[in-house]
C-alpha positions as CSV (number, residue, x, y, z in Angstrom):
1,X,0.0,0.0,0.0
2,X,1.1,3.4,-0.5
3,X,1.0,6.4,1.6
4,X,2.6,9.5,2.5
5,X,2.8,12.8,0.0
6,X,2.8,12.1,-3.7
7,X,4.1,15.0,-6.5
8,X,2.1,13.2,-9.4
9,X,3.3,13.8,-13.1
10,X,0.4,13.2,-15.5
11,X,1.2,12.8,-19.1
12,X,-0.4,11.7,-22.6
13,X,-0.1,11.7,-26.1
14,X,-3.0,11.2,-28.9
15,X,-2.7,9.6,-32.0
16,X,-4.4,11.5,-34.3
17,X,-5.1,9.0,-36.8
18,X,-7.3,6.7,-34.0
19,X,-8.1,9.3,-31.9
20,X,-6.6,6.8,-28.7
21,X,-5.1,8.6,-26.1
22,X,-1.3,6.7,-24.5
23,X,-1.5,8.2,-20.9
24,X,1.2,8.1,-17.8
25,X,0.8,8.4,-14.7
26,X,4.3,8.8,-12.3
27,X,4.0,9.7,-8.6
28,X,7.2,10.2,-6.3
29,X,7.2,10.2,-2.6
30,X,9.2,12.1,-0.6
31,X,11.9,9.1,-0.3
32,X,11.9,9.0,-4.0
33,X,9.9,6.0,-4.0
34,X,8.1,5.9,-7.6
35,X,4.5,4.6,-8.4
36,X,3.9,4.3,-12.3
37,X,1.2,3.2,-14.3
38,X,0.7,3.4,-17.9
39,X,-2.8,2.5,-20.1
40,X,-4.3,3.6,-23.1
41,X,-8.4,4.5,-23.6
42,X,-10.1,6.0,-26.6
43,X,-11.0,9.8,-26.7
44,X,-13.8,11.5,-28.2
45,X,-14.7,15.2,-28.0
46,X,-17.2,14.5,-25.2
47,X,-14.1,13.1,-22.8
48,X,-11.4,15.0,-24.1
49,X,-9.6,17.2,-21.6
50,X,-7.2,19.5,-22.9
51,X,-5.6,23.1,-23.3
52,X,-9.1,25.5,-24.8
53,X,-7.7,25.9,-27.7
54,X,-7.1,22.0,-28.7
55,X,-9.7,19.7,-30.0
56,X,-9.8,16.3,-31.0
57,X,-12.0,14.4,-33.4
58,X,-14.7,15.2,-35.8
């Protein structure tokens, strides 16, 4: 089990072409212990969250 303070890194990229999204998740304790965990999930505009100004999809 984990516990303690976490700084959590959160990270994807999107391929454009299938509109699925690669995501990473890293979180780092204070003793440098390191939690990672890595999936893929397919976007859409409805559960897209992004910068205002990007889109994705039709």
């Amino acid at each position: 089990m984990l516990d303690g303070d976490f700084t959590v890194d959160f990270s994807y990229t999107i391929n454009p072409i299938t509109d699925i999204a690669s995501i990473v998740i890293t979180a780092t304790d204070e003793d440098n212990t390191v939690f990672q965990t890595a999936f893929t999930a397919p976007i859409s505009p409805q559960t897209f969250i992004g910068d205002c100004d990007e889109t994705v999809g039709p």
